[in-house]
C-alpha positions as CSV (number, residue, x, y, z in Angstrom):
1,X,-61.8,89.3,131.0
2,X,-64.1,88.8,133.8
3,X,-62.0,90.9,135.9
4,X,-62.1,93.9,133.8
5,X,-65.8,93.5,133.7
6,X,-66.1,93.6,137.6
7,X,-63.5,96.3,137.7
8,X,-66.0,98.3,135.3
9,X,-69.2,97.0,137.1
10,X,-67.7,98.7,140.4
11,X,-66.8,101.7,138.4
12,X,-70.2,102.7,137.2
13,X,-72.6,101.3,139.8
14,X,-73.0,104.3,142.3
15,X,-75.3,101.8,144.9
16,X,-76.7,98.5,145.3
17,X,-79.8,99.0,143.0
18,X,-77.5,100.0,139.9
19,X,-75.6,97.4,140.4
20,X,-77.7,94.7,140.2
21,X,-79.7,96.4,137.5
22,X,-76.5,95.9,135.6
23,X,-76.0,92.4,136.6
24,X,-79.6,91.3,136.0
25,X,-79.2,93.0,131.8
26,X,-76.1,91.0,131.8
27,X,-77.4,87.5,132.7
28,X,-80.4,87.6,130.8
29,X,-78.1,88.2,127.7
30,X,-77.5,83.8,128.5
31,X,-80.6,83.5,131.0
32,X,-84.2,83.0,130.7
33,X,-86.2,84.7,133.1
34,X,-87.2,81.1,134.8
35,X,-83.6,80.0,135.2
36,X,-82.8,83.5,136.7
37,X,-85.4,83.2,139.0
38,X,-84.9,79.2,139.9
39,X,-81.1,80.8,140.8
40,X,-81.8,83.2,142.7
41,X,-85.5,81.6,144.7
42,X,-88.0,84.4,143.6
43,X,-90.5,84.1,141.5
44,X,-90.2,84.6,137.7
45,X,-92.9,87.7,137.5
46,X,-90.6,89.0,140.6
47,X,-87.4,88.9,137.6
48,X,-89.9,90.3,135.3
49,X,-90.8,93.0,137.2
50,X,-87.0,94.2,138.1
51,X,-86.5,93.8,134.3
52,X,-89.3,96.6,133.4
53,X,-88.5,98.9,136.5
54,X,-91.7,98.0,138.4
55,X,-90.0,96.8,141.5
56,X,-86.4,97.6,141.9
57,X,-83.8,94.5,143.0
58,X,-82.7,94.9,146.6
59,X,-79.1,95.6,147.1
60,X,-78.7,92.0,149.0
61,X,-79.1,90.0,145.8
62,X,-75.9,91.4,144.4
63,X,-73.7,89.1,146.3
64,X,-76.0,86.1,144.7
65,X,-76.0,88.0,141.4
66,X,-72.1,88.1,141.3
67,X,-71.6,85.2,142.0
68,X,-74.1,84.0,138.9
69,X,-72.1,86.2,136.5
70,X,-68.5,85.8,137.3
71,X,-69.2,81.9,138.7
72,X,-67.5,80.3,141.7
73,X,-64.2,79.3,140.1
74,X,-61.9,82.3,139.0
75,X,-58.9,81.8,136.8
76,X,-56.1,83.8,137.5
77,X,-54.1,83.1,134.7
78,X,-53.1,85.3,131.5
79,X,-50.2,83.2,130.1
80,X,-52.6,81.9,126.9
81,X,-55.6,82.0,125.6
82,X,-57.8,79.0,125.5
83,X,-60.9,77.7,124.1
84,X,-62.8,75.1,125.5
85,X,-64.6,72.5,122.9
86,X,-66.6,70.0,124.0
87,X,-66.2,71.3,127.2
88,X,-68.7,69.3,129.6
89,X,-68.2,70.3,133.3
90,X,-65.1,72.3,132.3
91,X,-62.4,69.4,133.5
92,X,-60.0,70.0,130.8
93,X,-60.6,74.2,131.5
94,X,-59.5,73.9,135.1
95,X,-56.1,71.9,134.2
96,X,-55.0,74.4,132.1
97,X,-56.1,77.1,134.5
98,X,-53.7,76.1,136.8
99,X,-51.0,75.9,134.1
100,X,-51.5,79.8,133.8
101,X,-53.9,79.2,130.5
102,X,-57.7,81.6,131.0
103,X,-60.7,80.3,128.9
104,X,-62.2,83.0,126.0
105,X,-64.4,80.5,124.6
106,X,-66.4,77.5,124.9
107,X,-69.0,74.8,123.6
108,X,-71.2,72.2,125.1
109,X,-74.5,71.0,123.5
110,X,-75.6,69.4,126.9
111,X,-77.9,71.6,128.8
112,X,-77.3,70.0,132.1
113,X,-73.3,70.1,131.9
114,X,-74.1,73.8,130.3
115,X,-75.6,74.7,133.6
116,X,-73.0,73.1,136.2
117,X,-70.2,74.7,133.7
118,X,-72.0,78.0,134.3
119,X,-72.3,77.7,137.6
120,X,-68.8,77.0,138.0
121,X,-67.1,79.6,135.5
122,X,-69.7,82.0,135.0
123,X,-71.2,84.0,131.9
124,X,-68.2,86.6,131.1
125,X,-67.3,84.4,128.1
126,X,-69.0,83.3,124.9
127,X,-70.4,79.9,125.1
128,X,-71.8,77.8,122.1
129,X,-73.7,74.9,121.7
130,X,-74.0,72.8,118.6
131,X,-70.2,73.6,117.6
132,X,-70.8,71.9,113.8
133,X,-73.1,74.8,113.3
134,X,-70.6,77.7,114.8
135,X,-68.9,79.8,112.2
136,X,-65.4,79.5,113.1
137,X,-65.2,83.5,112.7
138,X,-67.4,83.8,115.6
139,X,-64.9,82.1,117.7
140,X,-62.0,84.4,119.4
141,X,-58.4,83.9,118.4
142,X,-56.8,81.8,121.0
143,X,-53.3,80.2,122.0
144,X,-54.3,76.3,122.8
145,X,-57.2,73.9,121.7
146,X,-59.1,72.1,124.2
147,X,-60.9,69.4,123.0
148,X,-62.7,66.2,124.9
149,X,-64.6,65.1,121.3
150,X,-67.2,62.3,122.0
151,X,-65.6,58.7,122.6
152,X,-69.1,56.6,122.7
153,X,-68.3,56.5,118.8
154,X,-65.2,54.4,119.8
155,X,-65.2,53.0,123.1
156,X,-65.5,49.3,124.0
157,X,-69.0,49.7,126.1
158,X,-69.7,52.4,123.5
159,X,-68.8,50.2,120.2
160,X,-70.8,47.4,121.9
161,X,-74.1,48.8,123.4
162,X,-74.5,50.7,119.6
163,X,-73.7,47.8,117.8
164,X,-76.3,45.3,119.7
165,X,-78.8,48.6,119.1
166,X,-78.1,48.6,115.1
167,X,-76.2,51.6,115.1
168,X,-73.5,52.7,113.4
169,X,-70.0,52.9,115.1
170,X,-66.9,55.1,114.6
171,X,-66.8,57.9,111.7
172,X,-69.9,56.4,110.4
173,X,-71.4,58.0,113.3
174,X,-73.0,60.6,111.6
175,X,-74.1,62.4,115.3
176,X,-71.0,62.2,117.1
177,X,-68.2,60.2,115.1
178,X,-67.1,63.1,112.9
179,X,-67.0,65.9,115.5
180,X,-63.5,65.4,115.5
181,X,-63.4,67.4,112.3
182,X,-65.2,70.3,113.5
183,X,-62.4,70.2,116.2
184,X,-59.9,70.3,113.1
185,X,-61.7,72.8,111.3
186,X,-61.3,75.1,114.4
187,X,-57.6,74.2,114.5
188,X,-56.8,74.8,110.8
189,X,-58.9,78.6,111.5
190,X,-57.3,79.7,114.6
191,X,-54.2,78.2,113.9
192,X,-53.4,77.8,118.0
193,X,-49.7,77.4,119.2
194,X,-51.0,74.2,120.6
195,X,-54.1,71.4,121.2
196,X,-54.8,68.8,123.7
197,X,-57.5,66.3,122.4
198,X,-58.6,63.7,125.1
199,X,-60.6,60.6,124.2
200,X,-60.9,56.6,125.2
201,X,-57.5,54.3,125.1
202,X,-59.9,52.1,122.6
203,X,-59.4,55.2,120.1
204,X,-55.8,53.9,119.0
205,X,-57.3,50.5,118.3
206,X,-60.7,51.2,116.6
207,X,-61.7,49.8,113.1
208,X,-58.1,47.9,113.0
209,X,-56.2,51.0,113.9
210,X,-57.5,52.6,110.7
211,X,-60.1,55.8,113.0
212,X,-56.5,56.2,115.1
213,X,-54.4,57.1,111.1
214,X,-57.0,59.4,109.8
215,X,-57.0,61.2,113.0
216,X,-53.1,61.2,113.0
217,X,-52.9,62.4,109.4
218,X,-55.1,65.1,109.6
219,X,-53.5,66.8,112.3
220,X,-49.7,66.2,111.4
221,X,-50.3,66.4,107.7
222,X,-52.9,68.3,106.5
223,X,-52.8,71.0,109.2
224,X,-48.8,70.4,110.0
225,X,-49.0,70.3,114.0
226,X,-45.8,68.1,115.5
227,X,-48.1,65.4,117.1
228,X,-47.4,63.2,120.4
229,X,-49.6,61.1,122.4
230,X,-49.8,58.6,125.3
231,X,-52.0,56.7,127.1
232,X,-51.9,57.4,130.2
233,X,-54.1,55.9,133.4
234,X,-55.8,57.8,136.0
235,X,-55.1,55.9,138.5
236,X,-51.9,57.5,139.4
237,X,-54.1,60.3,140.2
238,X,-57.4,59.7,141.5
239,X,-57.7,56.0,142.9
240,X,-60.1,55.1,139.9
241,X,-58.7,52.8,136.9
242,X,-59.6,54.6,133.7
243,X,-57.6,55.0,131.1
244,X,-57.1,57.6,128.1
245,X,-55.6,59.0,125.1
246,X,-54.2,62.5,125.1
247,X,-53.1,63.5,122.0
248,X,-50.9,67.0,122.3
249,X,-49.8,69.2,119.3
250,X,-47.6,72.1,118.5
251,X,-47.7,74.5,115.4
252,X,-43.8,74.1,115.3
253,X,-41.1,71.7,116.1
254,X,-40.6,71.8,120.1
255,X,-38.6,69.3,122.6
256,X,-41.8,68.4,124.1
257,X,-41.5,64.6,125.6
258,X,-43.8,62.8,127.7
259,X,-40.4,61.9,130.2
260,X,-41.3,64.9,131.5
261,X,-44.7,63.7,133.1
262,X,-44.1,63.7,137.5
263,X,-46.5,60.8,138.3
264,X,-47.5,61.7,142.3
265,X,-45.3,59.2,144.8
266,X,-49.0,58.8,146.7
267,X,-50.9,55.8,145.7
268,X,-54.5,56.9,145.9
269,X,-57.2,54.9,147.5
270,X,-60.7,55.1,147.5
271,X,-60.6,56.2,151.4
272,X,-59.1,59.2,150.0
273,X,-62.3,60.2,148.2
274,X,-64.9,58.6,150.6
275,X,-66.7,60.8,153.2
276,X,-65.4,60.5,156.5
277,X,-67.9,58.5,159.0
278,X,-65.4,59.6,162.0
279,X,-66.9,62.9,162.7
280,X,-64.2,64.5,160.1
281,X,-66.1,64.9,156.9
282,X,-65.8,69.1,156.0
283,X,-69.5,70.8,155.5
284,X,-70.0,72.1,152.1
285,X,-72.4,75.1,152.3
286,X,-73.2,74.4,148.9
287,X,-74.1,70.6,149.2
288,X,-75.7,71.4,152.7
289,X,-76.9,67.9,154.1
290,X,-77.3,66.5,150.4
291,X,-75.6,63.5,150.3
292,X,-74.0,63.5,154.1
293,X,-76.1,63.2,157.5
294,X,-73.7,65.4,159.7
295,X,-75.5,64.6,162.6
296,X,-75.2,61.3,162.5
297,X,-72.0,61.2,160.6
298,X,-73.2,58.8,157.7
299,X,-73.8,59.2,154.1
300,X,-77.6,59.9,153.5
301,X,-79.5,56.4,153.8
302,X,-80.8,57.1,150.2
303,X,-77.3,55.9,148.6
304,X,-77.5,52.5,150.4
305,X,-79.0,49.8,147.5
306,X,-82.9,48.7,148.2
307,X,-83.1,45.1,148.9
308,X,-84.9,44.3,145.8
309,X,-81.9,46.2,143.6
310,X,-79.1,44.8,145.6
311,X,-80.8,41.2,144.6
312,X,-81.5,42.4,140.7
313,X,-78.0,43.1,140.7
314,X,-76.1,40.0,142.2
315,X,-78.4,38.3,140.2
316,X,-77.2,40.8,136.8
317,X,-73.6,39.5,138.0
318,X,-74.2,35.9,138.3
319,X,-76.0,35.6,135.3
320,X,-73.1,37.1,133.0
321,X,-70.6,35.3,135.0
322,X,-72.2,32.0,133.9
323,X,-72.0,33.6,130.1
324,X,-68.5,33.8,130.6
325,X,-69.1,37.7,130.2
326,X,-67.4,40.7,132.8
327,X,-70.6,42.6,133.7
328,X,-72.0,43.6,136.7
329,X,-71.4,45.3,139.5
330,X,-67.9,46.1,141.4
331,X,-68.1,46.1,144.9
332,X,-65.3,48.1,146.6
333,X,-63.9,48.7,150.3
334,X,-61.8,51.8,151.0
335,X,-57.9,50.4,150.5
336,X,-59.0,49.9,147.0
337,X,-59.1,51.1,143.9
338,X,-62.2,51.2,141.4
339,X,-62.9,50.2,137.8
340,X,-63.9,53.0,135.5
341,X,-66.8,55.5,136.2
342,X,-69.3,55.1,133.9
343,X,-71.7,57.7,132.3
344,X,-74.1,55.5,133.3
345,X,-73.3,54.9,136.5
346,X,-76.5,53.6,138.4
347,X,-78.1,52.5,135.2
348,X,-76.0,49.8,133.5
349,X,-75.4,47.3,136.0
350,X,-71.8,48.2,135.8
351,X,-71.9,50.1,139.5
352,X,-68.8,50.7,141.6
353,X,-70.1,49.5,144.7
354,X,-69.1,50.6,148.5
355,X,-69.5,47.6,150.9
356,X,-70.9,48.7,154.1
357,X,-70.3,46.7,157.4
358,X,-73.5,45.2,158.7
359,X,-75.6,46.2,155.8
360,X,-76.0,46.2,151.7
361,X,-73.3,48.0,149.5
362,X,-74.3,51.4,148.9
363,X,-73.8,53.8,145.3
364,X,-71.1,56.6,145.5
365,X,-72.8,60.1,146.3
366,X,-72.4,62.8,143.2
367,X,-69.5,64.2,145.7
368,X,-67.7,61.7,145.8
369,X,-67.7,61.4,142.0
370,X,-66.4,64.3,141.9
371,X,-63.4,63.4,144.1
372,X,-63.2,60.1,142.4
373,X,-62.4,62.5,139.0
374,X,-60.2,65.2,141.1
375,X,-62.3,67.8,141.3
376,X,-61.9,69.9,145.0
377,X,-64.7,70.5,146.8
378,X,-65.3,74.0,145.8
379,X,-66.7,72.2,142.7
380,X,-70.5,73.4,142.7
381,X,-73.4,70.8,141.7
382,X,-76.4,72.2,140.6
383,X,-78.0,69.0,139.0
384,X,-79.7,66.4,140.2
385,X,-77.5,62.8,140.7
386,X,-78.4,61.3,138.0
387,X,-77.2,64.1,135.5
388,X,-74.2,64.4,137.9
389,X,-73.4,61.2,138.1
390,X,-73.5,61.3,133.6
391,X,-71.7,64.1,134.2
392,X,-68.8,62.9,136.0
393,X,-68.8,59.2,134.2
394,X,-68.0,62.0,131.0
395,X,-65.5,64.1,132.7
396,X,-61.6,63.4,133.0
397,X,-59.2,63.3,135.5
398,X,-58.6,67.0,136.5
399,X,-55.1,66.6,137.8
400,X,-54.0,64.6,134.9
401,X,-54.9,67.1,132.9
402,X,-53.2,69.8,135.4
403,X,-49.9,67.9,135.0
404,X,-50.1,67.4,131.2
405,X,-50.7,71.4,131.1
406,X,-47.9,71.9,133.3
407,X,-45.5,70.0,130.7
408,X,-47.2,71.6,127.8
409,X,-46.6,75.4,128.9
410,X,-43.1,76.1,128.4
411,X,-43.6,74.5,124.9
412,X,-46.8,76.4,124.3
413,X,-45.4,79.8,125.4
414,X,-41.8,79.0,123.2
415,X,-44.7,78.6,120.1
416,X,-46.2,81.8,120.9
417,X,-43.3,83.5,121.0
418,X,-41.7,82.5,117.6
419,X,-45.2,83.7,116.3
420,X,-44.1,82.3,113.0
421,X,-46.4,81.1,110.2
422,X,-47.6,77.8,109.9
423,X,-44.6,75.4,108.1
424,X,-46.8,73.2,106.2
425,X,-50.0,75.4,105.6
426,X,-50.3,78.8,105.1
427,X,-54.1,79.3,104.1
428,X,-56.9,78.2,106.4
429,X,-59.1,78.1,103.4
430,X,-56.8,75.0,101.9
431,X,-56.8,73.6,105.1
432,X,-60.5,73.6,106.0
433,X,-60.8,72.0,102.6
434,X,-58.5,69.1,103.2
435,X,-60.1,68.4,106.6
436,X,-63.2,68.6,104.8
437,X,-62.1,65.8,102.4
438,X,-60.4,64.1,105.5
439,X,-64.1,63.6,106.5
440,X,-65.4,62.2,103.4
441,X,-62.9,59.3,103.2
442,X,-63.3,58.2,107.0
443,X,-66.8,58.2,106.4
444,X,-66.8,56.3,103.2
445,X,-64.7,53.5,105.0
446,X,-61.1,55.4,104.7
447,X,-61.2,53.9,101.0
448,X,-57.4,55.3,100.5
449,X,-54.4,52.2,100.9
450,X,-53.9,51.8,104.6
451,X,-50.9,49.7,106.0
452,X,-50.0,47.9,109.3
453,X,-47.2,49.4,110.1
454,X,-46.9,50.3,114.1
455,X,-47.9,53.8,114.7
456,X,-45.4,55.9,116.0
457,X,-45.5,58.0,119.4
């Protein structure tokens, strides 16, 4: 897609001044004037003014303007069709990107993760927000499901900080614990030869196993997708312990199987994701001296805990020790691993830690976040750290994802191919309304007859 627009852009634009005209009517179709302007360092009156054909746009913001519209990270790819729900900082989107899959379509309510996923993929496809109000008739037909839904609903820190707050947990959620529907609704409309839906490991064992069946049942059974899932950890990946659920689907029977999954023979550690004090670390034009001092070969001082919050925190530590409780800090030297990146990394008490010799620990830069998750350095960061570092607490582990994608497309391309209708449904309009009613029952408390019988892989 985006390459047929740049093909045209070339085509029409005779100079540099047509061009960016072009460009500029194109970004303000998603753009405000200010963000334009923040952007590209002028001055909002200065967009303005190119806008009404006062002043005309000099040639040399073109390269700046390009690289706004069509974003930094280009996928190649024409194998399937994806869309991208959920979508944060576009994790999930760059897996499949390298599994031959191009994104048509995307949501994220966020508009912090909006703009580093913009920044990073571009405008040339349709982006939503609030996806429970997006008619799914406005969304483009597509080949594969992507789909991160909210875990706070069901996570252990999640479950916990709500339910000291007064807040209700799970489906009863009414914010985030039902968007899992509107991902089914989507599925039952497009009908895709396949999903991936990624959440917390704690999703299989919420309310007694009972959040885990609905899900289950509403994907195999009321919208007839051949379900598997695993839990898999990212350490084998990145050298960070976190561990999630991936739940893959197919329209029609396929000999998909987890055996498949090529864990990497390299253990990661953290010094694999730390910058380099040893004159080593690469210069990212992008980050500039942001969170490394090149000329002294150090990360920026900034990162390294005040006295008075190192002491708050040992003292966090100890006092939940004494309770008998896990919280606290996690201080960690590069051979290691670390314990789960939180969202709110920083702000919880929960930090991952680097010990520095000779002085206090100091907080993981937003870079090394990103590394941390598997994103390469390319990766642009246009927020400050502390939506980054949300950002990246939210995010998965890109090259589990990548690897998941790569065992998915043979299976996914197989479905296309059949191009047969659904088995078990044949009208979306039946199966939006049995999702629909799906929702009703997991809010009410799932009132049908459950059992405790095992669930099956």
């Amino acid at each position: 897609m985006s390459s047929a627009i740049e093909s045209n852009l070339s085509t029409q634009a005779t100079d540099g001044f047509d061009e960016a005209t072009e460009l500029i009517t194109l970004l303000r179709g998603s753009m405000t004037r200010r963000q334009l302007a923040e952007s590209l360092h002028v001055s909002t009156s200065t967009v303005e003014r190119w806008e009404l054909g006062k002043v005309e746009c000099k040639p040399a913001y073109v390269p700046a303007l390009r690289e706004l519209y069509f974003g930094t990270t280009h996928e190649d790819g024409t194998d399937f069709r994806t869309i991208d729900l959920f979508a944060g900082i576009g994790g999930i989107r760059r897996g499949f990107a390298s599994a031959g899959g191009h994104a048509v379509f995307s949501s994220e309510w966020n508009e912090f993760s909006a703009r580093t996923y913009r920044t990073n993929y571009g405008f040339t496809e349709q982006m939503a927000g609030d996806i429970t109000k997006v008619d799914v008739d406005d969304i483009p037909d597509c080949d594969v499901v992507l789909a991160g839904f909210p875990c706070q609903p069901f996570s252990v820190a999640g479950v916990s900080k709500k339910r000291s707050l007064g807040r209700e947990t799970g489906f009863r959620d009414k914010t985030q614990g039902t968007l899992f529907f509107d991902v089914a609704r989507i599925i039952a409309a497009k009908r895709p030869a396949a999903f991936l839906l990624e959440n917390v490991k704690n999703l299989t064992s919420h309310d007694r196993g009972r959040t885990f069946k609905v899900i289950l049942d509403a994907l195999q059974n009321e919208l007839g997708y051949e379900v598997h899932w695993k839990v898999i950890d990212g350490q084998h990946f990145v050298p960070q312990h976190r561990e999630r659920i991936y739940i893959v689907g197919f329209r029609s029977h396929t000999d998909f199987t987890w055996d498949d999954l090529k864990l990497p023979e390299h253990k990661p550690v953290l010094a694999d994701i730390l910058h380099k004090n040893d004159g080593t670390e690469p210069y990212l034009p992008w980050d500039g001296d942001r969170y490394f001092d090149y000329e002294h070969n150090k990360v920026q001082d900034k990162y390294t805990l005040t006295p008075r919050l190192w002491q708050y925190l040992q003292d966090y530590k100890a006092k939940h020790e004494a309770m008998g409780h896990g919280f606290g800090y996690g201080l960690v030297t590069p051979d290691m691993v670390s314990r789960t990146l939180s969202a709110r990394y920083h702000k919880d008490g929960s930090e991952i830690l680097v010990a520095q010799e000779g002085e206090r620990p100091r907080r993981l830069t937003p870079r090394e976040c990103a590394r941390l998750m598997g994103y390469p350095d390319d990766l642009r960061i246009p927020v400050s750290d502390t939506q980054a570092y949300r950002q990246f607490g939210n995010s998965v582990v890109v090259p589990a994802i990548a690897e998941i994608a790569r065992i998915m497309r043979p299976h996914i391309l197989k479905v296309m191919q059949e191009n047969k209708a659904p088995e078990l449904i044949s009208d979306s309009e039946l199966a939006d309304e049995a999702i629909q009613k799906a929702r009703q029952l997991a809010v009410a408390g799932a009132s049908h007859d459950w059992n405790d019988t095992p669930l099956d892989r």
